[in-house]
N, CA, C and O of each residue as an XYZ file, in Angstrom:
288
protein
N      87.188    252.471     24.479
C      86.439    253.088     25.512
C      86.899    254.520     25.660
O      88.099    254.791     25.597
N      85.832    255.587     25.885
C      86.619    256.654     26.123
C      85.858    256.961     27.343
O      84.844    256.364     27.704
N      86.553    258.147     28.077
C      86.247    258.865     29.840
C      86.786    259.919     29.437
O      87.371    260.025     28.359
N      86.642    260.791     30.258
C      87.048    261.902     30.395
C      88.244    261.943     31.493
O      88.256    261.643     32.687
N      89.452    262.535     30.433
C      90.520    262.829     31.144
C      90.834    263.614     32.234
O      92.030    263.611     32.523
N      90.200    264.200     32.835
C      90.343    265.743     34.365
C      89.865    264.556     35.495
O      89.777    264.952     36.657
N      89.616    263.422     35.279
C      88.521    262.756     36.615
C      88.939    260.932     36.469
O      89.339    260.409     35.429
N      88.768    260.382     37.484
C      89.314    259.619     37.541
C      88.226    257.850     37.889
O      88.623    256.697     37.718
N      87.072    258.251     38.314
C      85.911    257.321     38.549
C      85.629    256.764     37.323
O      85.910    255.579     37.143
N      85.094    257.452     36.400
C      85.151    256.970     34.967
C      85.702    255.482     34.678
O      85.280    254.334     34.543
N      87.643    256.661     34.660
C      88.467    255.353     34.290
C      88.573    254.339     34.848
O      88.624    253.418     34.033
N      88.652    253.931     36.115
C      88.753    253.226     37.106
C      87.152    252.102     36.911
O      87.191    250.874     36.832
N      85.952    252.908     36.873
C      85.199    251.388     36.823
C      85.270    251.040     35.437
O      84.564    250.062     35.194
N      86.168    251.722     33.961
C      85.925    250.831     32.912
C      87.093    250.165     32.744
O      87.404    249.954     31.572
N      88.063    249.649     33.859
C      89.513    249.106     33.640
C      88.625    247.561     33.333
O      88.645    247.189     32.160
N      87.841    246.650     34.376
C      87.883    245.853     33.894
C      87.142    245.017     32.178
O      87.302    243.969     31.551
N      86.304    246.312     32.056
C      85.536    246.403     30.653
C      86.640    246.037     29.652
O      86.735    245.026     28.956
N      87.588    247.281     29.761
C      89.160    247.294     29.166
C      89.843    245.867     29.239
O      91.000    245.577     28.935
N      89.023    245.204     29.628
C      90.597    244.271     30.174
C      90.193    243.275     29.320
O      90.922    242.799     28.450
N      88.795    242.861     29.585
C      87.704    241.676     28.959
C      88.046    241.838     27.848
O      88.333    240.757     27.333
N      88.232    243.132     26.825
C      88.034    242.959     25.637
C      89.144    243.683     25.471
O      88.950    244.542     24.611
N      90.365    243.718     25.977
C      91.768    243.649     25.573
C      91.745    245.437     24.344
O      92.152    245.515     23.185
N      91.271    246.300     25.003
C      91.102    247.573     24.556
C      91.317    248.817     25.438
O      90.865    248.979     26.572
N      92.196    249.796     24.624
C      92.670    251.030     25.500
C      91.547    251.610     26.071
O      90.407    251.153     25.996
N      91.882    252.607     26.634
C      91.156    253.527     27.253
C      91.633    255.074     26.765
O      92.536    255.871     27.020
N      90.530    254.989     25.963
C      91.080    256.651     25.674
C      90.098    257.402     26.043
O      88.888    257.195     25.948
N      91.024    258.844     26.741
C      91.216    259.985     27.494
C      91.405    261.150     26.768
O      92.468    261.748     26.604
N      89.776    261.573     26.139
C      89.453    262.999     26.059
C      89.043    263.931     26.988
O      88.820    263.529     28.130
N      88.883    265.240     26.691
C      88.246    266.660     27.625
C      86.886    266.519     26.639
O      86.867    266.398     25.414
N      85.642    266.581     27.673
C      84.773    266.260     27.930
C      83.930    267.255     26.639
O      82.845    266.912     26.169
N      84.478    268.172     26.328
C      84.002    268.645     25.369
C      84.345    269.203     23.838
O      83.899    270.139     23.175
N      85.302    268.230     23.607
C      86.127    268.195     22.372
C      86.699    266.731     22.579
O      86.727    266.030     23.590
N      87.271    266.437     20.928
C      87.858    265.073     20.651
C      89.375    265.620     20.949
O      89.810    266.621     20.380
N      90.028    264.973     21.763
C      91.566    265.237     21.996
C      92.267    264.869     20.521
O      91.653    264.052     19.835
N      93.366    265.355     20.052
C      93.819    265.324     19.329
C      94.630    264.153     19.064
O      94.640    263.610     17.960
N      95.632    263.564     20.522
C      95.578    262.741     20.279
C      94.717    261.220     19.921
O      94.917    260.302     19.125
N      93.912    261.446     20.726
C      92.777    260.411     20.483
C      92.303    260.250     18.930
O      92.104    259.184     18.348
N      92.199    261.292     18.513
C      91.309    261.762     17.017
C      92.869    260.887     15.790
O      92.675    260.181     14.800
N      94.005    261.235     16.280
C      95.143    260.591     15.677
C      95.107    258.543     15.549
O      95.194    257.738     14.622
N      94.929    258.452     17.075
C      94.723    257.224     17.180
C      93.620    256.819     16.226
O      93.902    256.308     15.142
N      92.416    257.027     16.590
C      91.699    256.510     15.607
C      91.632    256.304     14.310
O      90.969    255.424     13.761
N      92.611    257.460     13.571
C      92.202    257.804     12.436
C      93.248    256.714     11.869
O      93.256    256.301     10.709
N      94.309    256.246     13.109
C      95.384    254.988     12.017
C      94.834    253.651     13.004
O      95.779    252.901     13.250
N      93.842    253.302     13.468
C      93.939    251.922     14.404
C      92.780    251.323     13.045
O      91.811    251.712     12.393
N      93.745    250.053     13.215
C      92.089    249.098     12.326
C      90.773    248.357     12.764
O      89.944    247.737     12.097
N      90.880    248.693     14.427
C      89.478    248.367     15.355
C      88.983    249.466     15.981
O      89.278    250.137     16.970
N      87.877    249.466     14.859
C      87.035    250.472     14.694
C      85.271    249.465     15.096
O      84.086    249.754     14.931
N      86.030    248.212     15.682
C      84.156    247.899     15.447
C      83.001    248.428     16.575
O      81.918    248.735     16.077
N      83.087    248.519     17.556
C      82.573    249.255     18.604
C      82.996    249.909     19.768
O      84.058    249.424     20.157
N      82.606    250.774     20.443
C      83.177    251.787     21.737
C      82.026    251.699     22.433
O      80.944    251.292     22.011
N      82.418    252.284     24.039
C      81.919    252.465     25.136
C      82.357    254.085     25.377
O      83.374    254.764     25.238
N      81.108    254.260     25.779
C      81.498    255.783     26.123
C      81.617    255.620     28.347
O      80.722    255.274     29.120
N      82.248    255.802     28.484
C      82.351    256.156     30.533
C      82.058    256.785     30.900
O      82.930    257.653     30.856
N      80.822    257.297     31.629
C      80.188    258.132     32.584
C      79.157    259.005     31.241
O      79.302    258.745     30.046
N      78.457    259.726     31.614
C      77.024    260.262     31.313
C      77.434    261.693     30.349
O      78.646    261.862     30.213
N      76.831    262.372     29.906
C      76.961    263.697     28.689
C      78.050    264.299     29.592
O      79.160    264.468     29.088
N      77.815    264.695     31.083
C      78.702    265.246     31.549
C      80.239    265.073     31.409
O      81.044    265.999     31.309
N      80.510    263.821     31.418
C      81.656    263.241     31.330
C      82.366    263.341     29.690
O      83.538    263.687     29.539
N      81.558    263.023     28.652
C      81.886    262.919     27.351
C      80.549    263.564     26.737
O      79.381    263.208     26.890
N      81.052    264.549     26.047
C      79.709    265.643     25.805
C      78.832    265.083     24.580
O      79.202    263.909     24.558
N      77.790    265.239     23.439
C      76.954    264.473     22.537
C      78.182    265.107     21.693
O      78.796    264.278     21.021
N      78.556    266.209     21.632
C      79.262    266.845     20.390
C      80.657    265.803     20.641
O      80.919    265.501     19.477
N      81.344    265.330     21.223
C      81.928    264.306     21.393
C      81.628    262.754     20.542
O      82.260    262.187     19.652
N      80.705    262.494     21.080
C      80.083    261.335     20.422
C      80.056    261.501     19.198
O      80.666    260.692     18.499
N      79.206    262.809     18.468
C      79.173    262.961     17.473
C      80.262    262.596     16.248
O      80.236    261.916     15.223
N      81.374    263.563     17.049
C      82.662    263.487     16.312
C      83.302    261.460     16.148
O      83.708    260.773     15.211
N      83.107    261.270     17.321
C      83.820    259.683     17.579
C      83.240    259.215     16.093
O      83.902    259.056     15.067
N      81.195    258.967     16.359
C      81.053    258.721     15.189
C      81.388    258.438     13.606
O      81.720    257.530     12.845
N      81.027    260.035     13.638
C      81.501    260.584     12.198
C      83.597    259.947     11.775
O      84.137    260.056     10.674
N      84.179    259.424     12.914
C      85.845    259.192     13.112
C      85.586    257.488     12.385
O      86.189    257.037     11.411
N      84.970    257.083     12.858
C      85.080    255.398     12.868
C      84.419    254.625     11.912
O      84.549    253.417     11.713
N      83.341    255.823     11.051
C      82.094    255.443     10.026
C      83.272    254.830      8.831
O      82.882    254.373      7.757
């Protein structure tokens, strides 16, 4: 799951999403892939689907984009 790291509503209604399916919560800036995040992904072997938290505002398309193009 990712949210945007500066805000805190996001994270908070996807804790129990997180919980159901026993998956982090990662915490990018809303308009770039955090570096760490981009690290994580690039060594985790569950890659099968994500949730994005809150609307373009929150996690921008050029975001998505990148996640994408990370997990293909």
């Amino acid at each position: 799951m990712f949210a945007k790291g500066t805000d805190f509503p996001d994270v908070l209604s996807g804790g129990p999403l997180a919980a159901r399916y026993h998956a982090p919560i990662l915490l990018t800036p809303p308009d770039r892939m955090d570096s760490g995040v981009q690290s994580y992904l690039n060594h985790t072997q569950e890659k099968d689907f994500y949730y994005i938290l809150g609307g373009t505002g929150s996690i921008s398309t050029e975001v998505e984009k990148q996640l994408d193009a990370t997990i293909q």
